[in-house]
Each structure stands twice: as structure tokens, then as C-alpha cells.
N, C-alpha and C positions, 0 to 999 in steps of 0.2 A: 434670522436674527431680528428683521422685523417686525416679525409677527410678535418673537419676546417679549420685546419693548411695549409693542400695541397692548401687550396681555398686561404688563408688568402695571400700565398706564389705567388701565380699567379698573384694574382691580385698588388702584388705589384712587379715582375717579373722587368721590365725594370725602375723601377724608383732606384735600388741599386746603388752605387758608386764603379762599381768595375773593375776601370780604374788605371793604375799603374800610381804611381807619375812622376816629369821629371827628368831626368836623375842627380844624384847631390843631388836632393833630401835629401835622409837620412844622403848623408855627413854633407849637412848644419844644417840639424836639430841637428846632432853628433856636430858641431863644435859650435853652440846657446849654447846647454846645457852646453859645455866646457867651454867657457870663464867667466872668474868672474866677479861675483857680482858687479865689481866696475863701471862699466857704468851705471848699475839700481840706485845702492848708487847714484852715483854722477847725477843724475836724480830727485832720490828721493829728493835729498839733492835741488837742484836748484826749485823743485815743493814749497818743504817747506819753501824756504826762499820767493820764489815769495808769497805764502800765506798769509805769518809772514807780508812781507812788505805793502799787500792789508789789513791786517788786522789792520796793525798799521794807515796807511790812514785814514781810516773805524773812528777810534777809534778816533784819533785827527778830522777828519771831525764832529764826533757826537757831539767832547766837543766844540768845536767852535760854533754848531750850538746852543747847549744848553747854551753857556754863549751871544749869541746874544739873544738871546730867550727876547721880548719883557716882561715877567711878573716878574716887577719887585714892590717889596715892597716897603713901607715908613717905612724909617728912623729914629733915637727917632728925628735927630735933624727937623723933620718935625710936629712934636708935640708944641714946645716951645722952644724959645731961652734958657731955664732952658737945658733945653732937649738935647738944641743944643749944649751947654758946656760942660755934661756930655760927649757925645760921642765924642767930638772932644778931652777930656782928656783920657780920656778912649784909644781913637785909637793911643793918641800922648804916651802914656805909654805902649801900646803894641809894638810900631813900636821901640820904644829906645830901650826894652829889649829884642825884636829881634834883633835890632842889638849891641848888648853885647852879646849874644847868638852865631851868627853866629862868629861873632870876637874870641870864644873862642871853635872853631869848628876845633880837631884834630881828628889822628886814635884814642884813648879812647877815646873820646864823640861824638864821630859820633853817633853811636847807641841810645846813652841817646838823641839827637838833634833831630833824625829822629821819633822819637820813640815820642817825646813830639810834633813834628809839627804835625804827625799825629794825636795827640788827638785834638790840635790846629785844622784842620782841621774840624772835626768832628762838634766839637763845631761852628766853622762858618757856614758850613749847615744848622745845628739846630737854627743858628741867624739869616738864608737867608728866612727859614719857619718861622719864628715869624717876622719877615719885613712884609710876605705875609699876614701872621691873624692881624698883626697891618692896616694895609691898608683896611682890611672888618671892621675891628672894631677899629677908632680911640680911642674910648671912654675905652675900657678894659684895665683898670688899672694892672691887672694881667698880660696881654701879655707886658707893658712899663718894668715889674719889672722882669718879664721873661728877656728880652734884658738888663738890666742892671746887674742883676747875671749872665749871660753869658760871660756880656764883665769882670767879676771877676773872672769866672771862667779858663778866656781865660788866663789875668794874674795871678793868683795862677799856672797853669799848666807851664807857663815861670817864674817862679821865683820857682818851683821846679824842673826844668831843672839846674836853675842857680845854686840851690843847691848841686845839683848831681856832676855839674861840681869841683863846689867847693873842694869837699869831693874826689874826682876823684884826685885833684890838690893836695890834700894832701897828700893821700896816696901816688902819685908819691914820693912828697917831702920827705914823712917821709924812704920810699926804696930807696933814694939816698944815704941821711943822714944816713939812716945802712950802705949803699957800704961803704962811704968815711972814 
């Protein structure tokens, strides 16, 4: 076993690193380890906002390219002039109590606003996918009635916004009315 070792040791003889550093050396490495953290921080800190900012790019580039996105569906009002009055009341009764909605948008109703346009949201997707199966299938009476309780459900979901607000408006009033 020793002689292995001896063997193992020769033959690796001149390939060691056993050259002293230059001169300064171990000060600088002593004066690395010394100084703080705050150049790394303020590094790391510049890496991740360069990230955040590539990544918001990224992000808004994707939804841009997804709202060009040529596949788009048919409409009810592409059905029938019947069809075509529904949704043009439908959007024109959406878009009024959106804006009654936003007109009564403070700090308490923020949350209750944000909170319903999200569901808002939701629901339009779910209307953006029934455009698409209406378009393979003009004739399915089921996907028309699908899009019409949608755009009901879009306004029930803002008309219990408006309720929220409501009740919101009162309780202020009713804890003024104790102050005074």
C-alpha cells in the first residue's frame, strides 16, 4: 500500500501548486473578507431589479401578442339582429354600471371594486371561450344561452358591487350620526 502511495505521489510530483502567492496577496484577500456586504447587496439589489424589469417586458410583450392573436370568435350579435340587440343592451347596461361603480370608488370600496372586477374578469374569459365553441357551432342553442347568462351574470356581479357600496355608505353615515 505504500509503495502505491509512493507511486501515486511521483507521478503526480511536478504537477502540485506549490508556488507562493504575490506579494500583498493575503492582505487583499484579509481586506475582501473585511469590507461589507453592501456592494454585494447593492449588486444583488441592481441584478434583481434588471430581472423584475426583463420580466415585466416578457409579460406585457406575451399579453400583447395574445390580444393580437388572430382567433377570434363570433359574437351573439353575429347570430341575428334579435341577437344583435341583446348584446348591444346587455354591454350598454354593463358599461353604465361600470361607470356608477367607478364614480363611487374610495379607500373603503376599493377592495369591494377590485374584488368584483376580478370576478368581472373571470367571467369575460369564460365569454371569450363561448365566442370560440359559438363560431365551430353556430347552430347550438345551448352555447347562445351560455353567452346570454354570462352577460347576467356579469351584471348581477356589478349590481352586488353596488350593493356593497351601498351598505358601506351607510354604515359610514350611521358612525357619523353617533359622532355628532
Amino acid at each position: 500500500m505504500k509503495d502505491n502511495l509512493d507511486h501515486i505521489f511521483k507521478s503526480l510530483e511536478h504537477q502540485f501548486d506549490v508556488e507562493e502567492p504575490e506579494i500583498g496577496h493575503f492582505n487583499r484577500f484579509e481586506e475582501k473578507l473585511n469590507t461589507p456586504a453592501i456592494n454585494t447587496r447593492k449588486k444583488l439589489f441592481k441584478m434583481i431589479a434588471s430581472i423584475s424589469v426583463a420580466a415585466s417586458i416578457l409579460l406585457l410583450v406575451g399579453i400583447w401578442l395574445g390580444s393580437n392573436y388572430n382567433n377570434k370568435g363570433m359574437e351573439l350579435a353575429g347570430i341575428s339582429t334579435e341577437m344583435q340587440e341583446t348584446q348591444v343592451y346587455f354591454i350598454n347596461t354593463i358599461h353604465k354600471e361600470l361607470e356608477t361603480i367607478e364614480k363611487e370608488r374610495s379607500t373603503e370600496t376599493n377592495e369591494i371594486i377590485n374584488d368584483g372586477l376580478f370576478q368581472l374578469s373571470k367571467l369575460e374569459k369564460q365569454y371569450t371561450v363561448l365566442t370560440l365553441e359559438l363560431k365551430e357551432s353556430t347552430e347550438d342553442k345551448r352555447i347562445i344561452y351560455a353567452m346570454i347568462s354570462n352577460f347576467q351574470q356579469r351584471i348581477e356581479v356589478l349590481q352586488s358591487i353596488l350593493l356593497q357600496i351601498e351598505r358601506i355608505k351607510q354604515l359610514k353615515s350611521n358612525k357619523n350620526e353617533a359622532y355628532v
